[in-house]
N, C-alpha and C positions, 0 to 999 in steps of 0.2 A: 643535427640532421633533420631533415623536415621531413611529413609523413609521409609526402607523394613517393620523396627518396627510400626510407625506409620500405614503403610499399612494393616499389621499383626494387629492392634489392631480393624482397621475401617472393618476390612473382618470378623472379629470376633463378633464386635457387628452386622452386616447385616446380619451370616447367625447364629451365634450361636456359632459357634468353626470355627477354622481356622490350618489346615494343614499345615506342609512345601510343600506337593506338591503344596496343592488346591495355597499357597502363589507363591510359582514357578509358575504356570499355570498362575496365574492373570498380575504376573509381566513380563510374554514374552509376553500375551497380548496387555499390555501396550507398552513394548517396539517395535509392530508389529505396533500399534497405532501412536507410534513415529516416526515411520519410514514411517507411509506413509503419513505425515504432511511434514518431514522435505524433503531435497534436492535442488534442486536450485530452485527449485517452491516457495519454502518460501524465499529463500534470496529476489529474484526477485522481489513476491510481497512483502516485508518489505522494501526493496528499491522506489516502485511506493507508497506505504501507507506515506513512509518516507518523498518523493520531495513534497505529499499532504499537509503534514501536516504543513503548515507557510501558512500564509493568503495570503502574496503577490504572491508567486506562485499558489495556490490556483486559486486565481483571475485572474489568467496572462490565466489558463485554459480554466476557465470558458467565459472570454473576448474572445478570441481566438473561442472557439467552441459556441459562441451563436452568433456572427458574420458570422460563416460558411465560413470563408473562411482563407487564409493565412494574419498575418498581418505581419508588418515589425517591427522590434523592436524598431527604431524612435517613433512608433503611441504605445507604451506603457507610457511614461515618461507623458505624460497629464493626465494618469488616474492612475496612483498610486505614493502615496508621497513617494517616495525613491531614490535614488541615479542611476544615469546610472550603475553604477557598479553592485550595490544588481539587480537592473533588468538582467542586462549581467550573472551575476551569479544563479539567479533564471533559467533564460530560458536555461542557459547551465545544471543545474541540473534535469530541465524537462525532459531535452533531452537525457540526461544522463539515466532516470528511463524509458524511452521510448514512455514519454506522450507527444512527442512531436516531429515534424520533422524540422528540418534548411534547408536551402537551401539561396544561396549566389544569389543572382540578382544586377549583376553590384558590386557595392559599399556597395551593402543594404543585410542585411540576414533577410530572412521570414522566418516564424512559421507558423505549422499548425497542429492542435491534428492530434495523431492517432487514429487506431480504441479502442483501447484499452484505451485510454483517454476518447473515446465517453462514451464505455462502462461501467466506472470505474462513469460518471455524470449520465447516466441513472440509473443507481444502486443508487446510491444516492438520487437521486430526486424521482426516485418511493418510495424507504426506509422513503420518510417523511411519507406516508402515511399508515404505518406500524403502528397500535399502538404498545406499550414495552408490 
């Protein structure tokens, strides 16, 4: 069954009967709908949802932004069991979604969320107290 039909059937049982216009009409609707979701605003955030989504990086966030300050990527390898690599790779994928800033001192490269990291944990941590 294809969606126009589907759609055609679902407009039919809500209002009674269902048009080819009224079916036209709903479906630019929709596609108006779709349009103002999609753009580089969705990739962007699917990208930041995306680097969230693995517990080590996750973590590396949260360590970072409850500390409040920059830390250096040496001071991660004691608090999470993984590899210098997956860490390297983690904080470059951060940094990559934009949850996160490097900067080179000396030898040593620091971390430090952005605003947009801050924002992304405040949302969440007020969200616990949402009931569903």
């Amino acid at each position: 069954m294809s969606a126009s039909n589907r759609l055609q059937r679902y407009l039919t049982d809500e209002r009674g009967s269902c048009t080819n216009d009224a079916l036209q009409e709903r479906l630019e609707e929709l596609e108006e709908l779709d349009a103002a979701v999609g753009g580089p605003d969705l990739e962007s955030d699917v990208d930041l949802l995306s680097a969230m989504a693995n517990e080590t990086r996750y973590k590396i966030v949260r360590i970072i932004h409850t500390a409040g300050e920059e830390l250096c990527v040496c001071e991660f390898a004691p608090l999470l069991d993984v590899s210098d690599s997956a860490i390297s790779h983690a904080l470059s994928q951060l940094t990559d979604a934009g949850l996160l800033t490097r900067r080179k001192d000396g030898k040593w490269r620091k971390y430090n969320t952005t605003n947009r990291a801050t924002a992304m944990l405040v949302a969440l941590d007020g969200s616990r107290s949402v009931e569903p």
